[in-house]
C-alpha positions, 0 to 999 in steps of 0.5 A: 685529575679523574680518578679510576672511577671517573675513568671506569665507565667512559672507557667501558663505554669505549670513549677513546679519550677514556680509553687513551688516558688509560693507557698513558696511566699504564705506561707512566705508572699513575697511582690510580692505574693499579684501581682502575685494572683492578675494578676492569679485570673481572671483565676481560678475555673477549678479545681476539688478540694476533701478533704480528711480528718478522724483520723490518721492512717485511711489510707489517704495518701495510699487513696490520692496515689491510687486516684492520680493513678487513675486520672493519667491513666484518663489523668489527670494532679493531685495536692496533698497538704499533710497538717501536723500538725505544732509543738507548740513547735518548729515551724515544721512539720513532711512532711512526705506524701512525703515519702509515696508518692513515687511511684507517686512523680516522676510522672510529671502530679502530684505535691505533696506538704507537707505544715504545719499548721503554728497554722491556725485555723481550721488545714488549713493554709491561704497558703494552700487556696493559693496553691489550687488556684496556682495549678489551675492555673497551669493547675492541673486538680484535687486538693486533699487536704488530711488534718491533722486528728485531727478531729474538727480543720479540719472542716474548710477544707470543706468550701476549696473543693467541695467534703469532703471525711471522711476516717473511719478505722475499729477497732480504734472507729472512728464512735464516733470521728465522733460524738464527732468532729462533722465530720458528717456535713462536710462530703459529702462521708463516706469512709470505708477504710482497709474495709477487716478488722473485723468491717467494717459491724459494723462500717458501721451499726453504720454510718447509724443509725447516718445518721438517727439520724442527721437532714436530708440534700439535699445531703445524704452522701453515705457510701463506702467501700475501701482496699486502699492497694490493690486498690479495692473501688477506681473507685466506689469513684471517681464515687461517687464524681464525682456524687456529683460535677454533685449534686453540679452543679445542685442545685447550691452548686459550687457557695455556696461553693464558697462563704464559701471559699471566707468568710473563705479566707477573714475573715483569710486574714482581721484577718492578716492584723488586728494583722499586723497593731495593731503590728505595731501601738502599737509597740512591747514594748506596745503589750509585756506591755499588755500581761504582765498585763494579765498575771499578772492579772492587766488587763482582756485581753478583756480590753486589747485587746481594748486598743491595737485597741484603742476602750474605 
């Protein structure tokens, strides 16, 4: 088996197998991920990251493929996480953004990696924070992190990029799931894809008058217009981030953001370590006790919980 510092170079070097085994080190918590971010983290933030997040069947993968294509015919070297969601029941994933990437998976400027949620608050596992970081360091000049769609579990996903992209479809009422998942705060560009389709006026209309409604912000969220099929809207979009990144380098926000990921990073990192060491101090049998109490109604679980960390 390598070690961190066998995997060091070859991923600085951007190998994709370098760079695929690090990040499963990441997601199954192998005890040289912990070196190997450790001897990486001097040398990140160079990469441009975008969210790409909004109901199923809006259209994010074909967005995330032309956008990819886009940034490809610039030169660019691009990184694509596809975050599905994890099933409660069996542990898996459907991965299937791969599958509707193929024109660009053979691509070497671009990796694509599909990763599951694994249950991480927020529809973001702490893996895919990890990736971001491995794909910058890998020398990926733009990450796009295209999120699962389930609306408010994904909010979190704008405390990992700079820009938050919110793909609504006309016809499949996605301007009251935007009130209803509380979407519009985390949205730095609203993006009307499959706009050739009836509604796209309506859609757009009722977006505006929302905006009006909401309480004003620095940067105002500007309402585009896609047809991601055909690739009409892309440039008019990557002109518009690329607006807000320069917003966010002006007035401060890089630095803001970087600080809300690094909280988020943190706290998930510390809630980890926590339930790890109180496993491993109660012991199995007392952790299984406790649940049982609760289960029973013997003992509420805030009572529990304190029994398990040891606070009266």
């Amino acid at each position: 088996m390598p070690s961190s510092a066998d995997l060091l170079e070859p991923l600085r070097r951007g190998e994709p197998r370098a760079l695929g085994r690090a990040i499963s080190w990441m997601e199954n918590g192998h005890p040289g991920a912990r070196d190997l971010m450790a001897s990486l983290w001097p040398h990140l933030g160079r990469a441009v990251v975008i969210g790409i997040t909004g109901s199923p069947g809006a259209g994010k993968s074909t967005l995330t493929d032309r956008l990819a294509r886009a940034l490809r015919a610039e030169g660019q070297k691009v990184g694509i996480l596809a975050v599905d969601p994890t099933s409660p029941f069996s542990g898996g994933a459907i991965l299937g953004d791969r599958i509707r990437m193929q024109r660009i998976a053979a691509d070497p400027g671009i990796f694509i990696r599909s990763m599951a949620t694994r249950g991480a608050l927020g529809g973001l596992a702490r893996a895919t924070q990890d990736a971001i970081d491995l794909l910058d360091a890998a020398g990926y000049d733009t990450v796009i992190v295209e999120t699962v769609g389930v609306g408010q579990d994904e909010v979190d996903v704008v405390s990992c990029v700079q820009t938050c992209c919110v793909v609504l479809v006309p016809g499949m009422g996605d301007e009251i799931q935007a009130i209803k998942a509380g979407i519009m705060e985390v949205a730095d560009l609203f993006v009307i894809n499959k706009a050739d389709r009836d509604g796209a006026d309506q859609v757009e209309q009722e977006l505006t008058a929302m905006k009006s409604l909401a309480p004003p912000r620095p940067w105002d969220p500007p309402v585009l217009r896609t047809v991601a099929q055909q690739g009409e809207g892309i440039p008019e979009l990557l002109d518009r981030v690329r607006e807000h990144g320069a917003w966010l380098r002006a007035h401060g926000g890089l630095a803001r953001k970087a600080r809300e990921r690094a909280r988020l990073r943190f706290e998930s990192l510390l809630a980890e370590a926590a339930l790890r060491r109180a496993r491993a101090q109660a012991g199995s049998e007392r952790l299984e006790a406790a649940i049982q109490a609760v289960a029973d109604h013997a003992q509420d679980p805030y009572t529990a919980v304190a029994g398990i960390l040891g606070e009266p």
